[in-house]
NUMAR-625147 format. One line per 10 residues: number of its first residue (from 1); their letters; for each residue x, y, z of C-alpha. Coordinates in nm, 3 decimals, decimal comma, padded with zeros to 5 digits. Example, Ala and Ser with C-alpha at 12.3 -4.5 7.8 and 13.67 -1.06 7.14 Angstrom:
// NUMAR-625147
1) AS) 01,230 -00,450 00,780; 01,367 -00,106 00,714 .
This chain:
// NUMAR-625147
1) XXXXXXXXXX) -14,796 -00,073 03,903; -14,797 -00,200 04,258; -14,625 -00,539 04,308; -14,820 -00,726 04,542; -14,622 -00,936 04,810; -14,682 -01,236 05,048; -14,463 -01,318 05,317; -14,438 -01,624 05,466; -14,211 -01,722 05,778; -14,271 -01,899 06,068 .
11) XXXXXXXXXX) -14,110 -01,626 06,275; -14,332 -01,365 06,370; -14,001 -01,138 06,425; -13,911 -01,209 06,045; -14,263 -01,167 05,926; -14,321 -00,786 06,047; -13,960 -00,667 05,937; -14,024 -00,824 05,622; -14,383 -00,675 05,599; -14,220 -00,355 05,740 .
21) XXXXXXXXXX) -13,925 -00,333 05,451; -14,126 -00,390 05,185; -14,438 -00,159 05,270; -14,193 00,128 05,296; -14,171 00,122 04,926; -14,487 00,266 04,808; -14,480 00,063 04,480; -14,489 -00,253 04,727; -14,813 -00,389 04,891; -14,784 -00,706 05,136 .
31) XXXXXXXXXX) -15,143 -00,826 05,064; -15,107 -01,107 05,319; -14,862 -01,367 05,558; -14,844 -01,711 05,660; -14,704 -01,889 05,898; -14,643 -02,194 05,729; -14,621 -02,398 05,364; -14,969 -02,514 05,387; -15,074 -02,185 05,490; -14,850 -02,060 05,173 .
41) XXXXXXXXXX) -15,058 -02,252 04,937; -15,357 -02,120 05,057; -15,327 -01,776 05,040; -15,123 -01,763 04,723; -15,463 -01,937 04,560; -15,641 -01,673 04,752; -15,478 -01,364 04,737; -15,278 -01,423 04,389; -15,020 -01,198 04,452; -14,740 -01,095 04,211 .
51) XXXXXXXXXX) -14,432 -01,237 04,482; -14,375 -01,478 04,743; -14,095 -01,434 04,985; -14,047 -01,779 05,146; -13,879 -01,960 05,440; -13,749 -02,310 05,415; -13,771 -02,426 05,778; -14,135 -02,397 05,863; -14,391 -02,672 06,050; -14,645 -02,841 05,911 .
61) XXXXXXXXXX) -14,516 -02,786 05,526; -14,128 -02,721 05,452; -14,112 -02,401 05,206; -13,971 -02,626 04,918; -14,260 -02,848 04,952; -14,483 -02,530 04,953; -14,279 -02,418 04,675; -14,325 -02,740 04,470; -14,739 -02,720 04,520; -14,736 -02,341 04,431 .
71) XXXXXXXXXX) -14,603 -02,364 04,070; -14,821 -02,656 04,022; -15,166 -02,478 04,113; -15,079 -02,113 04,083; -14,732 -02,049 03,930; -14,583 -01,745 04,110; -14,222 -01,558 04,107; -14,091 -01,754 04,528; -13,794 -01,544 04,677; -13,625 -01,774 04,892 .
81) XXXXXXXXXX) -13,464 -01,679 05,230; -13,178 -01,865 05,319; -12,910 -01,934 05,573; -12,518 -01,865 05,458; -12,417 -02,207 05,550; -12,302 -02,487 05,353; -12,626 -02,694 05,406; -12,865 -02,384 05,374; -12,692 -02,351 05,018; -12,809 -02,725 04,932 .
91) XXXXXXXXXX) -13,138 -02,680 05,072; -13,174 -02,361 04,886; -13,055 -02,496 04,570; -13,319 -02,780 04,616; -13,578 -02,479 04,601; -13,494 -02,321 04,299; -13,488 -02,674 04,122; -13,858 -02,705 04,315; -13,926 -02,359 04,099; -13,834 -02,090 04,332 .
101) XXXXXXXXXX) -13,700 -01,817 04,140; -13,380 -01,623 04,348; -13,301 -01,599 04,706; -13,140 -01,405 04,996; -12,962 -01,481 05,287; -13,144 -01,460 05,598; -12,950 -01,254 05,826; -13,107 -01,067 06,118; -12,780 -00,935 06,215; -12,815 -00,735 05,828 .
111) XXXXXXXXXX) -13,172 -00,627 05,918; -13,045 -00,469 06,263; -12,742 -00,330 06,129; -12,787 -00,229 05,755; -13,110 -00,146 05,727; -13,129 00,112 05,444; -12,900 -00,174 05,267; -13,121 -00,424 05,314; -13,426 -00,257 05,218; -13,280 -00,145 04,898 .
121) XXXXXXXXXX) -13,180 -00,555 04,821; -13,486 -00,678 04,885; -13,714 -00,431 04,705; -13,474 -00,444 04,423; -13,495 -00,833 04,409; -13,875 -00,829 04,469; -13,961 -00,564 04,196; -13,730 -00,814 03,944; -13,871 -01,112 03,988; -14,198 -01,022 03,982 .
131) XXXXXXXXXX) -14,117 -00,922 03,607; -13,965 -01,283 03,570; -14,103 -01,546 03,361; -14,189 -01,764 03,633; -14,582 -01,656 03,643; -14,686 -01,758 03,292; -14,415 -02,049 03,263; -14,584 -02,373 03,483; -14,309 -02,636 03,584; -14,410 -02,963 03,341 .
141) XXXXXXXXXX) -14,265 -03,169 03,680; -14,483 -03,412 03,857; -14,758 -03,279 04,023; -14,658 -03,324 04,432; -14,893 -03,505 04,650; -15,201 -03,393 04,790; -15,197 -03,107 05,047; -15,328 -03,225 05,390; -15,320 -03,068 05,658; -15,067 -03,306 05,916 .
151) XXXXXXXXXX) -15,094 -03,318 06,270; -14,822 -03,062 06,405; -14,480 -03,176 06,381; -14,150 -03,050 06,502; -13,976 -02,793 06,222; -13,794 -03,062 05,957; -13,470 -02,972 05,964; -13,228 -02,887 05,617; -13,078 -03,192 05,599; -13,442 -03,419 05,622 .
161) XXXXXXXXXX) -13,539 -03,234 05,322; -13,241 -03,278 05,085; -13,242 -03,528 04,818; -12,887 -03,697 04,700; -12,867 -03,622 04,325; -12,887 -03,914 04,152; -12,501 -04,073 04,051; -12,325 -03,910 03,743; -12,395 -04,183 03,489; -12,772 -04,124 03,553 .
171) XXXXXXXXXX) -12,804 -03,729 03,538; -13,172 -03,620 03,637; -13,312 -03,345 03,389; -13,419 -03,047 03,569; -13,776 -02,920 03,518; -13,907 -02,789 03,171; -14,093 -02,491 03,099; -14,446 -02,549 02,909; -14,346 -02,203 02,707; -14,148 -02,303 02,342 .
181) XXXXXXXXXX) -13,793 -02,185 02,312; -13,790 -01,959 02,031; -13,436 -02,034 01,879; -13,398 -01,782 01,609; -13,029 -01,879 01,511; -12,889 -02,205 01,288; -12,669 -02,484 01,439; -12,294 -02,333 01,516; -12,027 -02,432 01,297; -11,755 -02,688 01,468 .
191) XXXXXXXXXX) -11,448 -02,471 01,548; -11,139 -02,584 01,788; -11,248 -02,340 02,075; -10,988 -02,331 02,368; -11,258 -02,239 02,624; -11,653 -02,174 02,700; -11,717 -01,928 02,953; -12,079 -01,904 03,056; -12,222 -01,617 03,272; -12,526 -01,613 03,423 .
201) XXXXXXXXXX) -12,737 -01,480 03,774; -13,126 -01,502 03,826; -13,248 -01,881 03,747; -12,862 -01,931 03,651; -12,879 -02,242 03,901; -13,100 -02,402 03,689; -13,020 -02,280 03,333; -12,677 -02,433 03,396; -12,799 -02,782 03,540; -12,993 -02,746 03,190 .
211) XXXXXXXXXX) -12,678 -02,707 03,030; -12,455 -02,897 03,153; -12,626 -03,211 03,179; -12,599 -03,224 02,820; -12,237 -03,272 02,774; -12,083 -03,579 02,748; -11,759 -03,659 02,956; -11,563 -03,624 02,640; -11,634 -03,286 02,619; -11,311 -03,160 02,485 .
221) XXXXXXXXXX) -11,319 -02,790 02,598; -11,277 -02,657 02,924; -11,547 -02,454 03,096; -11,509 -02,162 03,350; -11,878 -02,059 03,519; -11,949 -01,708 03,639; -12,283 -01,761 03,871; -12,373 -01,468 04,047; -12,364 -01,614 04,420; -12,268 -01,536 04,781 .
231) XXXXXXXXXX) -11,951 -01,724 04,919; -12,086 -02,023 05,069; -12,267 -02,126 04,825; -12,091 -02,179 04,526; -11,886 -02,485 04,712; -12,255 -02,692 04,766; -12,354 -02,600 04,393; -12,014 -02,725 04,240; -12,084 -03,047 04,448; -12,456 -03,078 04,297 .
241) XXXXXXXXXX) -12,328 -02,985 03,944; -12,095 -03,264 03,942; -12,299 -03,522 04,080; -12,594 -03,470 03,810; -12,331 -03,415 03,540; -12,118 -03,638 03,333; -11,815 -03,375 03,310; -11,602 -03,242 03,630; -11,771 -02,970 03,779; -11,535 -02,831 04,099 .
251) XXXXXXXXXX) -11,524 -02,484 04,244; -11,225 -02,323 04,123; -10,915 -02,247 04,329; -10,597 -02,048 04,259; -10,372 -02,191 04,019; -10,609 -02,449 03,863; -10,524 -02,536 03,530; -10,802 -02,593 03,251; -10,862 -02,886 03,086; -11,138 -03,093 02,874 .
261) XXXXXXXXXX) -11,403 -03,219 03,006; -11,357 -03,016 03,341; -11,599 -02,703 03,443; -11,438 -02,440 03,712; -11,717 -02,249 03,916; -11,572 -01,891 04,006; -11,601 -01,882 04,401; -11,835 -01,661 04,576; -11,697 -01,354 04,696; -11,422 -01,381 04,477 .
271) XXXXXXXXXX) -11,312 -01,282 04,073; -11,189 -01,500 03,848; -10,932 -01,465 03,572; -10,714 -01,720 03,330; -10,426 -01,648 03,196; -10,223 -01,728 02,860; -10,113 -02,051 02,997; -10,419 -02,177 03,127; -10,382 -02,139 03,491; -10,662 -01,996 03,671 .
281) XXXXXXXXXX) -10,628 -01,686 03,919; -10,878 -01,617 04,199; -10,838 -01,287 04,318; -10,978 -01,109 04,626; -11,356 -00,907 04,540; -11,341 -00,607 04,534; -11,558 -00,377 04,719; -11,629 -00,137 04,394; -11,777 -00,386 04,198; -12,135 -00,481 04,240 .
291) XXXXXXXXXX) -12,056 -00,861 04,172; -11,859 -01,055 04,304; -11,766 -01,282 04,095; -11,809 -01,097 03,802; -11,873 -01,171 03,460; -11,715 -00,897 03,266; -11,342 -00,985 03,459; -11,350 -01,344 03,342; -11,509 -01,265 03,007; -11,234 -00,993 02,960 .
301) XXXXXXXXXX) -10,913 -01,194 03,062; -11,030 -01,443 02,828; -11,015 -01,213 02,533; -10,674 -01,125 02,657; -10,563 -01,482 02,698; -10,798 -01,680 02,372; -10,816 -01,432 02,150; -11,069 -01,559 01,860; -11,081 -01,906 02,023; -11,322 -01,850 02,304 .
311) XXXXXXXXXX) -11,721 -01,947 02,290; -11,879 -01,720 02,511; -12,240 -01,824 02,644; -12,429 -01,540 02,859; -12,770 -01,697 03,013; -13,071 -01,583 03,183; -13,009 -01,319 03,481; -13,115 -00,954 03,555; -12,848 -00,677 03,500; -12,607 -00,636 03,194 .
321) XXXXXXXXXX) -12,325 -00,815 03,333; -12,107 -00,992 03,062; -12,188 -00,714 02,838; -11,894 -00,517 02,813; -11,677 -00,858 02,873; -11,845 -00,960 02,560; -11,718 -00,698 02,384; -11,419 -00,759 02,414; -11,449 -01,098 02,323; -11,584 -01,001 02,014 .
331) XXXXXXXXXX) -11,318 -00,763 01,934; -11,054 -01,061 01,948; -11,285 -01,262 01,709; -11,458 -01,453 01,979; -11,831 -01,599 01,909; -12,126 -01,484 02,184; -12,417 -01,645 02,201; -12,706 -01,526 02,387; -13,021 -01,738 02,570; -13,343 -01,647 02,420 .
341) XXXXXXXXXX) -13,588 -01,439 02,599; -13,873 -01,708 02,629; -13,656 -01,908 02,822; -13,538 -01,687 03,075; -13,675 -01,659 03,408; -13,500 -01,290 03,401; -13,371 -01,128 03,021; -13,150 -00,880 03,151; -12,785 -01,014 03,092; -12,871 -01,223 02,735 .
351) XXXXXXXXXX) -13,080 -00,874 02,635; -12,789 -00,678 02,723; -12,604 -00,870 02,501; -12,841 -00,857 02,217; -12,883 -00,501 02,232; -12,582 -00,417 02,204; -12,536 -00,654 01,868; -12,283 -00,856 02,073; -12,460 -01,243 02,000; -12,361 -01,464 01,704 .
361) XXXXXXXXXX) -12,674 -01,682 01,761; -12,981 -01,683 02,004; -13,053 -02,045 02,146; -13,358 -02,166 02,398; -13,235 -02,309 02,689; -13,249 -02,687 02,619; -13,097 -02,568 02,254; -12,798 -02,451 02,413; -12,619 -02,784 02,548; -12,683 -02,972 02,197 .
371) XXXXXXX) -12,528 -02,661 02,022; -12,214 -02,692 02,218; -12,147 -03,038 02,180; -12,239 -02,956 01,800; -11,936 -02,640 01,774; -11,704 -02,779 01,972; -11,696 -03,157 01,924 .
């Protein structure tokens, strides 16, 4: 089946490498491009195709804006292109809670140098998400404003678009799906876990604003987070969780030590680990693994260090990462649980784990918060 593509950029430069990339895979057809969000809107009404790669800084409409409008008239699987700066991460983080599902760094450098790398990344990510959940899913968030089309304006910049997150006693619940979550498992039983570990990738942003919004600042386990993100990003997302959140949310640094109520991010770039006594070890990435950081590592050193008293949580994302780090968990008596497919935007990683007879119980997303307030307080 051919996916079929639209590409929108203000940068005629970006547009025809784009176009160019993606039409070299044969199972790939750009149907169309725009120049900006309004533009956007259009054609995806027009053209329906199965993906939308998207820029943020465009004129006349902002992509997030164009974003925002799309999944309320035509719901559609957005690919995001982003800068690898601090305030591209909150911008881009801003479109994925507008509904975009996954994104990629905008590099040119990358596009001149690695091209055979490149291509391979972006047809990979565009052939996933256009199997993502996104399409038959419609955001239940206010409908935006009227499109009109404004006079021409200079390009907004990323910092007019970005919206403080509202103060930590007053957490703002993320968008809901229309779909049901089909929770096919009972409530947990209350045990005296010692840690949750939660792994996630594609629509992981999200999921775990879901989550952890739910948890009350007397949470009394810590949390380590596994999000499957580049290096300067993981900083601004840490920031965001722990401004909408009424727990500690903080990217995690060598030699932290875990404690209730407190939720370490692993850093980009970077692996994980925790040891017996609770300290936290970041460790350089290495080149041989495809993610960095990596589920399975933090997953696995848990085993080592918890044994039985670890609550494992592995949430939507494409791949089978966390799989074999669940194992092992398992082994030492550990409980997995597993987000239910409805609810994903990708069911790769909580399939992997269902496959392979790894979960205890199966939750829907806005299940999965209650549930650990209900085992572990």
């Amino acid at each position: 089946m051919v996916v079929k593509v639209l590409v929108v950029d203000d940068s005629g430069f970006f547009r025809r490498r784009v176009s160019e990339i993606l039409s070299a895979d044969t199972s790939i057809q750009v149907v169309g491009t725009a120049t900006n969000g309004k533009e956007a809107i259009d054609q995806a009404l027009a053209l329906k195709p199965d993906v939308i790669t998207m820029d943020y800084e465009m004129p006349m409409m902002d992509g997030i804006t164009a974003v925002r409008h799309i999944m309320q008239r035509c719901p559609t699987p957005v690919l995001m292109f982003s800068s690898l700066t601090h305030e591209g991460a909150r911008v881009t983080l801003d479109a994925l809670d507008a509904g975009a599902v996954d994104f990629l760094p905008k590099n040119f450098e990358d596009i001149s140098r690695n091209p055979d790398k490149v291509r391979q990344l972006l047809c990979e990510k565009v052939h996933s998400i256009s199997r993502s959940n996104r399409r038959v899913s419609a955001y239940s968030a206010p409908a935006p404003a009227p499109v009109a089309a404004p006079s021409p304006a200079p390009a907004p910049t990323a910092s007019s678009s970005f919206n403080p997150a509202p103060v930590r006693s007053a957490p703002a619940p993320a968008p809901t799906r229309s779909a049901p979550a089909s929770a096919s498992s009972p409530a947990p039983k209350r045990k005296a876990y010692k840690l949750v570990a939660i792994g996630t990738s594609t629509g992981g942003p999200v999921a775990l604003q879901r989550v952890l919004t739910q948890l009350p600042a007397n949470f009394p386990a810590p949390i380590v987070l596994i999000q499957h993100m580049p290096a300067a990003f993981t900083k601004a997302f840490a920031e965001r969780l722990d401004k909408l959140c009424n727990i500690s949310v903080k990217e995690a640094e060598d030699g932290d030590i875990l404690r209730p109520g407190l939720a370490l991010l692993a850093p980009g770039g970077k692996q994980m680990m925790i040891d017996g006594r609770g300290a936290v070890k970041i460790l350089p990435g290495d080149e041989r693994l495809n993610y960095k950081p990596c589920v399975d590592i933090t997953f696995g050193s848990a085993a080592k260090s918890y044994g039985d008293k670890v609550l494992a949580v592995v949430l939507t994302g494409m791949g089978a990462d966390g799989r074999e780090g669940a194992r092992l968990l398992k082994q030492g008596g550990s409980a997995i649980w597993a987000q239910d497919e409805a609810s994903c935007v990708i069911y790769g990683m909580p399939m992997a784990i269902v496959k392979a007879d790894l979960a205890d119980a199966v939750y829907g997303l806005d299940d999965i918060g209650r549930h650990l307030v209900e085992a572990c307080l």
